[in-house]
C-alpha atoms as a printed R data frame, in Angstrom:
    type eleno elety resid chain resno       x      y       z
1   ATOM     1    CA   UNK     A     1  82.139 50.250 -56.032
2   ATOM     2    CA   UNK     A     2  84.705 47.510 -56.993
3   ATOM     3    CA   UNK     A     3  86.960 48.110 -54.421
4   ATOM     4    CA   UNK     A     4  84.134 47.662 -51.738
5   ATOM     5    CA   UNK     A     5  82.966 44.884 -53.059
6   ATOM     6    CA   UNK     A     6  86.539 43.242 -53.192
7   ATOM     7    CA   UNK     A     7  87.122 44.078 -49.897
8   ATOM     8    CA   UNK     A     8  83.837 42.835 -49.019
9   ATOM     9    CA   UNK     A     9  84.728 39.610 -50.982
10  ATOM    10    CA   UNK     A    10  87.890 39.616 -48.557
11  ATOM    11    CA   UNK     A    11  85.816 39.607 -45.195
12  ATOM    12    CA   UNK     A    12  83.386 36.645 -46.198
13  ATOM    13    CA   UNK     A    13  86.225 34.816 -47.163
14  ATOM    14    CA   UNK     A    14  88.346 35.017 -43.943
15  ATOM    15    CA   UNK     A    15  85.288 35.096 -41.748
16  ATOM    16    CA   UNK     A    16  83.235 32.397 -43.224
17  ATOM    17    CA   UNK     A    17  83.355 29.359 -45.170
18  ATOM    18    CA   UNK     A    18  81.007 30.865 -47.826
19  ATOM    19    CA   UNK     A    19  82.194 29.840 -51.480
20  ATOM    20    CA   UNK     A    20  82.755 33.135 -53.725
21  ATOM    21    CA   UNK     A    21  82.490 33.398 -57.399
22  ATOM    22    CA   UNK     A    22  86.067 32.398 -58.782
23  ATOM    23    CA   UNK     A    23  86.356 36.184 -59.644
24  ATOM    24    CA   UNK     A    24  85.833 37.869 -56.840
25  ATOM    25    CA   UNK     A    25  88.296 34.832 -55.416
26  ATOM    26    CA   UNK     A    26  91.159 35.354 -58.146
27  ATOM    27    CA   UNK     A    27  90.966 39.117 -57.518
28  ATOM    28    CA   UNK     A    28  91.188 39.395 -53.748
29  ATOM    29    CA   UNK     A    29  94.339 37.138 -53.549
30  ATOM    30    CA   UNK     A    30  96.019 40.059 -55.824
31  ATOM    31    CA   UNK     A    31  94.162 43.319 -54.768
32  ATOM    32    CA   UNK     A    32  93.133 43.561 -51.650
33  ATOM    33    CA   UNK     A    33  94.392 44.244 -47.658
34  ATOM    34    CA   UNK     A    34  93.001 42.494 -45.027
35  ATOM    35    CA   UNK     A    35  93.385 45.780 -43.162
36  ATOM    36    CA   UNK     A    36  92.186 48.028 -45.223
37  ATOM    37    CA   UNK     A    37  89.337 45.938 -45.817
38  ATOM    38    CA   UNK     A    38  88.564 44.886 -41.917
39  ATOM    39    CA   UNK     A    39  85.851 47.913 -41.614
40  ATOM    40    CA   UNK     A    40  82.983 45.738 -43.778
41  ATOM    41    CA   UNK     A    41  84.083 42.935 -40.497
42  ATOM    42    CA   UNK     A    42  80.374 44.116 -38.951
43  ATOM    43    CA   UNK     A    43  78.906 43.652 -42.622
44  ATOM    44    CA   UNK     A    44  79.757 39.942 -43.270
45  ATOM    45    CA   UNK     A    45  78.542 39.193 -40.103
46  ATOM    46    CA   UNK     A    46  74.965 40.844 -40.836
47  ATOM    47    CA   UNK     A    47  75.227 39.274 -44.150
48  ATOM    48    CA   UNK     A    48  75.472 35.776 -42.069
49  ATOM    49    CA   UNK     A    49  73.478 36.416 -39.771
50  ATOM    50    CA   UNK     A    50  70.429 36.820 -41.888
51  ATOM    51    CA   UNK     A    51  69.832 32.986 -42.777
52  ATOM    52    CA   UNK     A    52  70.839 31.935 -39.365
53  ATOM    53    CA   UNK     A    53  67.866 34.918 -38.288
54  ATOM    54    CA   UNK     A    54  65.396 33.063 -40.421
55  ATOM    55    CA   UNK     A    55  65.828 29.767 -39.498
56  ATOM    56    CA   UNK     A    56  65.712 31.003 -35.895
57  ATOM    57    CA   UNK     A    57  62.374 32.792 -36.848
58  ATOM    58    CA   UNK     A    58  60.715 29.085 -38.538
59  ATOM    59    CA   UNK     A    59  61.905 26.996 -36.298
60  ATOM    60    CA   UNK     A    60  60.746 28.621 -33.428
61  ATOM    61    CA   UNK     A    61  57.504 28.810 -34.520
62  ATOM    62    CA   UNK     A    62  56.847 25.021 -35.058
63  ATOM    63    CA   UNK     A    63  59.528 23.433 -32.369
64  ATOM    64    CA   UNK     A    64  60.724 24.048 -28.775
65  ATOM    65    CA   UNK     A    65  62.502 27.101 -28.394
66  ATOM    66    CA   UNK     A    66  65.596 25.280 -27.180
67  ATOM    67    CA   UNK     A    67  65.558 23.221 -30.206
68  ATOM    68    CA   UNK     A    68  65.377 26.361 -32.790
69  ATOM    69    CA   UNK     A    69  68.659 27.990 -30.714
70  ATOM    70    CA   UNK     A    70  70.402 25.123 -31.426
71  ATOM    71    CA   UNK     A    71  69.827 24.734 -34.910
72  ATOM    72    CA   UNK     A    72  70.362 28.354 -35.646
73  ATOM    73    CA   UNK     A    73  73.955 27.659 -34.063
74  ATOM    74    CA   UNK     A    74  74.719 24.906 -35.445
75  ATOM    75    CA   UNK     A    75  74.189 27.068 -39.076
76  ATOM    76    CA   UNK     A    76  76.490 29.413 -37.807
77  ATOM    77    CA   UNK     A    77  79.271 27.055 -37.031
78  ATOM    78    CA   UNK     A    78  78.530 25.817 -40.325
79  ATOM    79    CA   UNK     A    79  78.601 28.963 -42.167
80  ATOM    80    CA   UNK     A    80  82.069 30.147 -40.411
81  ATOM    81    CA   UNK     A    81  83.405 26.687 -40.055
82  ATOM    82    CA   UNK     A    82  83.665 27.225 -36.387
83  ATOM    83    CA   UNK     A    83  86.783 29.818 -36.951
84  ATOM    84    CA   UNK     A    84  85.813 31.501 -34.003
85  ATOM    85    CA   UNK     A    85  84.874 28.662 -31.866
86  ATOM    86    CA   UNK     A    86  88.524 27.309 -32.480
87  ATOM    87    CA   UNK     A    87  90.012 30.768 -31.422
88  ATOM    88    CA   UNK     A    88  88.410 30.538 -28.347
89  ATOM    89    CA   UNK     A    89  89.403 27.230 -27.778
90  ATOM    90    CA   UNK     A    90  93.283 27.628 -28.453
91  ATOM    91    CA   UNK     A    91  93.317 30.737 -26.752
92  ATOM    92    CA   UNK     A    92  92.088 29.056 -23.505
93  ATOM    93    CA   UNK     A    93  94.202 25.775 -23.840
94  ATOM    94    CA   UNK     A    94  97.193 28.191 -24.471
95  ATOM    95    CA   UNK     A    95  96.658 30.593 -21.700
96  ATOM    96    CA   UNK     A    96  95.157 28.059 -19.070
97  ATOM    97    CA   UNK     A    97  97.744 25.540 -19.252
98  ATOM    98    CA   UNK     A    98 101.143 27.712 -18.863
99  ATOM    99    CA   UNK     A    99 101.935 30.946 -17.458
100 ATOM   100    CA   UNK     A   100 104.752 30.946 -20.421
101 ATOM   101    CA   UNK     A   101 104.658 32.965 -23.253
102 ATOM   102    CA   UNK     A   102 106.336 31.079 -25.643
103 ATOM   103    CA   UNK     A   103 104.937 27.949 -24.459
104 ATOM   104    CA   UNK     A   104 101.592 29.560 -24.613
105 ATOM   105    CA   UNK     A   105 102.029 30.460 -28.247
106 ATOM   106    CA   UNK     A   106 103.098 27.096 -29.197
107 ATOM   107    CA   UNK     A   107 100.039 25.473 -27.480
108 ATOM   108    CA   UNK     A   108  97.550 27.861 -29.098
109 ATOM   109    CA   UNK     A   109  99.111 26.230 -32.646
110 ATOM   110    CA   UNK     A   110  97.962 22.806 -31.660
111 ATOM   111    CA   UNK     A   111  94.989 22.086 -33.179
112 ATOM   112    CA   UNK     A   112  93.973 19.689 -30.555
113 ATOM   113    CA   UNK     A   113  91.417 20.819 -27.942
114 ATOM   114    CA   UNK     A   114  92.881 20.268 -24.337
115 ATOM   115    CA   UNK     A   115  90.487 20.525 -21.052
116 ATOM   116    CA   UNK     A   116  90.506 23.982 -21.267
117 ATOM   117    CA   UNK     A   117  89.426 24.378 -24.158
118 ATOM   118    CA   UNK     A   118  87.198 22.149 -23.885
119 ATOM   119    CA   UNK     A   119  85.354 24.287 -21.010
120 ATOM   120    CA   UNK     A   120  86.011 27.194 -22.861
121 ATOM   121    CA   UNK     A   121  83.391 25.848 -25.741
122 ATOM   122    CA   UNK     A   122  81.119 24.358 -23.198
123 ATOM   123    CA   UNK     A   123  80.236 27.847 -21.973
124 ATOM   124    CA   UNK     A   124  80.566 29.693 -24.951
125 ATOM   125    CA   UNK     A   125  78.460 27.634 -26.775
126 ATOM   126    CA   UNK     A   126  76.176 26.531 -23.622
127 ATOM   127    CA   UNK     A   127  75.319 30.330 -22.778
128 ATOM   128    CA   UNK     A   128  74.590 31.357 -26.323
129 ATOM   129    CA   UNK     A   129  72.481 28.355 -26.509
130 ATOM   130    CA   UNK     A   130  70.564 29.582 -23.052
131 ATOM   131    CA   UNK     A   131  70.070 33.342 -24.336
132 ATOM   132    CA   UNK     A   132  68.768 32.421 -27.483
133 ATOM   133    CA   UNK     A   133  66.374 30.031 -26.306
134 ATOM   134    CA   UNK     A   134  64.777 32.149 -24.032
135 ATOM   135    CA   UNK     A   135  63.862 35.127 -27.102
136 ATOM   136    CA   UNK     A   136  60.286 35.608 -28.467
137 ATOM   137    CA   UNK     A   137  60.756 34.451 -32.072
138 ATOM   138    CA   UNK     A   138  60.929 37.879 -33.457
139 ATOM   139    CA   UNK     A   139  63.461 39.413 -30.662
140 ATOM   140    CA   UNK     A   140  65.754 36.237 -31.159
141 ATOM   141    CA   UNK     A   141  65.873 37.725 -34.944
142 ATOM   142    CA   UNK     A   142  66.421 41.229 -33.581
143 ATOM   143    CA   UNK     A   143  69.601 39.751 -31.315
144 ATOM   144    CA   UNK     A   144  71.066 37.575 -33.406
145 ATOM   145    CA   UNK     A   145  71.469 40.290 -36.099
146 ATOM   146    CA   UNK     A   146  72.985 42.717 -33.631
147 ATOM   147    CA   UNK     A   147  74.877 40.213 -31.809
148 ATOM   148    CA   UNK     A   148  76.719 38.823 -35.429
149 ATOM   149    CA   UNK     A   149  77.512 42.918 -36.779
150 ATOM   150    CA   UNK     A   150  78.381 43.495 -33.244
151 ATOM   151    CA   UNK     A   151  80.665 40.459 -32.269
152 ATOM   152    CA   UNK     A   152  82.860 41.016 -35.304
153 ATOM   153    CA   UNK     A   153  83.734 44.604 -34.921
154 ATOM   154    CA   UNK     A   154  85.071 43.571 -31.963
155 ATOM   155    CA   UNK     A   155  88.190 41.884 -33.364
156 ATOM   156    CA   UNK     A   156  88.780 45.475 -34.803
157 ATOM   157    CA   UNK     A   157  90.374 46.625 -31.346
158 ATOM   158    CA   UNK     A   158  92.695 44.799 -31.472
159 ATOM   159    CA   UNK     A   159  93.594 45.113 -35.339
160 ATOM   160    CA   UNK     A   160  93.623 48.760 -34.861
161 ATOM   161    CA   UNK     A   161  94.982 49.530 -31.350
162 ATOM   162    CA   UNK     A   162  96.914 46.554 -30.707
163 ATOM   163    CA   UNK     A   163 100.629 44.622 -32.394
164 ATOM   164    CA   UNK     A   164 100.294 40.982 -33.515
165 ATOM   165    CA   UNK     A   165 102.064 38.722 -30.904
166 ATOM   166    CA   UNK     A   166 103.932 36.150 -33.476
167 ATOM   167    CA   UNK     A   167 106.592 36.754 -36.121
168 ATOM   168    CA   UNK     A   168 103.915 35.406 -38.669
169 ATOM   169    CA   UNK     A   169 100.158 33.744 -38.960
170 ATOM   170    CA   UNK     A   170  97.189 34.722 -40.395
171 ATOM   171    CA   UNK     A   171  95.983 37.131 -38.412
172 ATOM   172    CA   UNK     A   172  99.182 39.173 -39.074
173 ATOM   173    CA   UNK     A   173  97.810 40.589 -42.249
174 ATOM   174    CA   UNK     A   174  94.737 42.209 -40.221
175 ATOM   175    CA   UNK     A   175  97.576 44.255 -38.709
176 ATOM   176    CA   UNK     A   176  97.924 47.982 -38.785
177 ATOM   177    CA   UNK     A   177  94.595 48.779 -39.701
178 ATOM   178    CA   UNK     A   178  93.607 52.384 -40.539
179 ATOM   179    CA   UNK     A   179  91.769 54.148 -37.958
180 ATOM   180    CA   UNK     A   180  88.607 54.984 -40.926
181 ATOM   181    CA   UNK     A   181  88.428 51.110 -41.155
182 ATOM   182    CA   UNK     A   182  88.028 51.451 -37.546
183 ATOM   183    CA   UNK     A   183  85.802 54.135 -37.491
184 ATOM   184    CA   UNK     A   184  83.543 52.355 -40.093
185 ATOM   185    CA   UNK     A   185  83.427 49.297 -37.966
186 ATOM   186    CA   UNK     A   186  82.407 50.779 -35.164
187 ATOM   187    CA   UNK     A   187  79.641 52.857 -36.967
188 ATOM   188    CA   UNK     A   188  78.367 49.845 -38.700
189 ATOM   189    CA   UNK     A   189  78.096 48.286 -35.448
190 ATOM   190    CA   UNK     A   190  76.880 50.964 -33.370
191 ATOM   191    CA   UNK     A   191  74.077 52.010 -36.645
192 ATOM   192    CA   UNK     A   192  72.877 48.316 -35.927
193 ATOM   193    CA   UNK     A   193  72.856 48.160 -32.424
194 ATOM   194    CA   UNK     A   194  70.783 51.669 -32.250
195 ATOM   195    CA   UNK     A   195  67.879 50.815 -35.079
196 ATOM   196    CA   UNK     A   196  67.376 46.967 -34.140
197 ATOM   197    CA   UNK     A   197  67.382 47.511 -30.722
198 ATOM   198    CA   UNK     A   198  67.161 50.847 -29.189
199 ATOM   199    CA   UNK     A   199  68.979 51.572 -25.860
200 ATOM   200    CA   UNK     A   200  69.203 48.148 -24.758
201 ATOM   201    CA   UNK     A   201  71.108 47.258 -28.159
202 ATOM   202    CA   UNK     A   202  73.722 49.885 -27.087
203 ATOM   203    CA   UNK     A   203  73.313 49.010 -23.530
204 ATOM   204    CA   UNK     A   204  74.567 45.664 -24.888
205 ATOM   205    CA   UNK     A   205  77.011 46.490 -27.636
206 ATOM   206    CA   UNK     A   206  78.930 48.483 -24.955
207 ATOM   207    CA   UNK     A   207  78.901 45.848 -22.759
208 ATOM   208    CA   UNK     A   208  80.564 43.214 -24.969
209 ATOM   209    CA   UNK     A   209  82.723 45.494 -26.743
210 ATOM   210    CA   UNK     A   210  84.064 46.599 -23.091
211 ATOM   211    CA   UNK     A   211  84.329 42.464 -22.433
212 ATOM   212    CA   UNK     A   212  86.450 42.529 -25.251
213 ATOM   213    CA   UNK     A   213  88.533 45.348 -24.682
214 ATOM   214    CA   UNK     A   214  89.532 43.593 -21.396
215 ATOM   215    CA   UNK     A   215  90.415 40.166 -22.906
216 ATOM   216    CA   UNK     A   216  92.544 42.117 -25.262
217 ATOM   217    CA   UNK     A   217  94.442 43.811 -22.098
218 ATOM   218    CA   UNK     A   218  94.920 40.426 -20.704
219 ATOM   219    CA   UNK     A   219  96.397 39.126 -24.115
220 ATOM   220    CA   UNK     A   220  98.805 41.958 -23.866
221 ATOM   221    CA   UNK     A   221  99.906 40.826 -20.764
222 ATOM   222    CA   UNK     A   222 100.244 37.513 -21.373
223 ATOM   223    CA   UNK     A   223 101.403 37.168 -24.719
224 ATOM   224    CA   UNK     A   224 102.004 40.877 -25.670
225 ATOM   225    CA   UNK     A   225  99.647 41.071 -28.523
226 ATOM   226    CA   UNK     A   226  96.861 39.404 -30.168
227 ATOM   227    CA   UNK     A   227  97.037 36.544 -32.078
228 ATOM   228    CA   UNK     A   228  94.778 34.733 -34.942
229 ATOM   229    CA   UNK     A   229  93.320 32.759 -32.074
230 ATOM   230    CA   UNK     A   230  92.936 36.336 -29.678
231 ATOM   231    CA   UNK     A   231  90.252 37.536 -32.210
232 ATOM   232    CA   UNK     A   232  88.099 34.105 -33.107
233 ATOM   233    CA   UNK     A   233  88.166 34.524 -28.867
234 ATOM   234    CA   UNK     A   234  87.211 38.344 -28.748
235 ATOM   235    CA   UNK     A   235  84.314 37.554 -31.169
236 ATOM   236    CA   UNK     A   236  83.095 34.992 -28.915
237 ATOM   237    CA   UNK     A   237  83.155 37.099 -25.661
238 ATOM   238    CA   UNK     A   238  81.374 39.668 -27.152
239 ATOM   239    CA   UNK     A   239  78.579 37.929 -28.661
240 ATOM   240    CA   UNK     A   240  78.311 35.961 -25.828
241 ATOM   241    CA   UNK     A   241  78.285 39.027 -23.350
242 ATOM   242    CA   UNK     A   242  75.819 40.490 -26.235
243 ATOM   243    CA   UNK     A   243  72.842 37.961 -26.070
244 ATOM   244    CA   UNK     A   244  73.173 37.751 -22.522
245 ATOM   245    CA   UNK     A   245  72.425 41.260 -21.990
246 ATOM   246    CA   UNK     A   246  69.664 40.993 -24.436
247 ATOM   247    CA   UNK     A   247  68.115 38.117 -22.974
248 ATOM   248    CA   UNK     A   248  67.816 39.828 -19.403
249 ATOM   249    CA   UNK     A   249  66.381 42.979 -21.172
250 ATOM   250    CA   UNK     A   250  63.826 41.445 -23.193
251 ATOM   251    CA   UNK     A   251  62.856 37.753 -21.790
């Protein structure tokens, strides 16, 4: 029970800005693997999507609907410190503005957000925005939970069927992952998708995952492998692709 809940410990801490008790902090910096721990991925992001669920669910009860999306957003930016947000946004200023490798690499290090990046954000965060504002109260609850367990499985893929890109980086230590990390990832995510919502939750989960999957072939190409910045990016394709398909099935 330890061991999950250091390796649990690990995911909230490289997923989210969430302070830990200094405990479970001093102990995963000795004991535990990003990759061996990278199955409970899905389970952070149910954990954080709960509170960004419930102040979905009251705000949209007592403001406009487009209002309540963007607060519940906003909370999730907060929550993860917009890690994925900036993935997406490196990734794009990288890959849009040099058909380089190398060059591409050294962009996606910059922490300043070019034009394409830029765009990138605009519809990442403008479409999530859209979705969500167009739920009932209660089925913006239902998505948002399946979209968060969902969205970070994704960057599994790539930890277990793809190679890192760069030498070094953070995301290096979430290579090699075990395939019954994988396997758990994908359960959790799939367990989800099926109880909160039915066919059309695993109408949707496919849909993103497969959005991701083809990103991830296109970072192969281009850089081949996946980078830190490759799975804030896959997270944020999926989720997006996730409430979209959700919002055509139940607006």
């Amino acid at each position: 029970m330890e061991k999950h809940l250091t390796n649990l410990a690990l995911t909230i801490a490289f997923l989210t800005r969430v302070p830990l008790p200094k405990r479970l902090g001093d102990k995963i910096s000795h004991d535990a693997s990003l990759a061996e721990a990278a199955g409970l991925f899905p389970v952070t992001g149910f954990l954080i999507a709960i509170p960004i669920a419930l102040l979905w669910f009251c705000t949209s009860l007592i403001l406009p609907a487009t209002v309540a999306a963007g607060l519940a957003l906003a909370l999730s930016v907060l929550l993860t410190g917009g890690l994925h947000e900036d993935g997406l946004a490196d990734c794009a200023d990288g890959l849009g503005a040099t058909p380089k490798r190398e060059r591409a690499l050294e962009i996606m290090r910059d922490s300043r957000i070019g034009t394409y990046g830029a765009i990138a954000l605009v519809f990442s965060i403008g479409l999530r925005w859209a979705a969500l504002a167009s739920f009932a109260p209660f089925a913006g609850v239902l998505a948002i939970l399946i979209t968060m367990t969902a969205s970070r499985s994704a960057m599994t893929i790539a930890m277990r069927y793809s190679s890192y890109a760069r030498e070094d980086g953070l995301g290096k230590q979430a290579s090699n992952m075990p395939s019954s990390q994988f396997l758990l990832a994908m359960g959790i995510a799939v367990l989800v998708a099926a109880v909160l919502g039915w066919h059309w939750g695993l109408a949707a989960l496919a849909l993103g995952l497969s959005s991701s999957w083809l990103f991830l072939k296109y970072l192969e190409k281009r850089l081949g492998g996946y980078t830190g910045d490759g799975l804030g990016a896959m997270e944020q394709i999926t989720g997006t692709v996730i409430l979209i398909t959700l919002a055509g099935a139940w607006s």
